[in-house]
C-alpha positions, 0 to 999 in steps of 0.5 A: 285679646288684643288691646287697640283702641282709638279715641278722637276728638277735633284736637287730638288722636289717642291711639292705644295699642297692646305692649306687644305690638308695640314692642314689634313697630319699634323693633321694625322701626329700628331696623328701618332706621338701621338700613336708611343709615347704611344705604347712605354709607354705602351710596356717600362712601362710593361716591368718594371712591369715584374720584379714584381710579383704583376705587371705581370698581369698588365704588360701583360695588357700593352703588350696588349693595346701597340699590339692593339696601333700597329694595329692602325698605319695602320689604321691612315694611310688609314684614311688619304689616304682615307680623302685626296683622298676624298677632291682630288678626286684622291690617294695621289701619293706620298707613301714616305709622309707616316708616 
């Protein structure tokens, strides 16, 4: 049975979730952070690289591999709501734990 509770008062929000999902939101919450990290490497260094001539191409490369970064984001997050709905059985209600 899956633990997942909701307690609510005017004040504050209690949300209690099972250890297991837990351990998947933090696990796909630092492989978001990992990614956003990367594609501001990526997109920072190629635009040091612009101001060579010897590096535009390289730089452009950059560009690219930062674009394809960015359409990785939402994918890690549908594999995450996928893989918590899975051990559920239904969504995640809360769209605001999105990262």
């Amino acid at each position: 049975m899956h633990e997942h509770h909701i307690e609510s008062t005017p004040q504050e929000t209690t949300v209690r979730i099972g250890h297991h999902e837990l351990v998947i939101r933090r696990r796909y919450a630092l492989l978001s952070i990992t990614n956003d990290i990367l594609i501001g490497l990526w997109f920072l260094i190629g635009s040091f690289f612009f101001f060579s001539e010897k590096l535009i191409f390289l730089g452009t490369c950059l560009f690219v591999i930062g674009s394809v970064e960015m359409l990785v984001r939402p994918v890690i997050r549908l594999a995450r709501q996928l893989h918590i709905q899975r051990i559920r059985g239904t969504a995640p209600e809360h769209a605001t734990w999105d990262f």
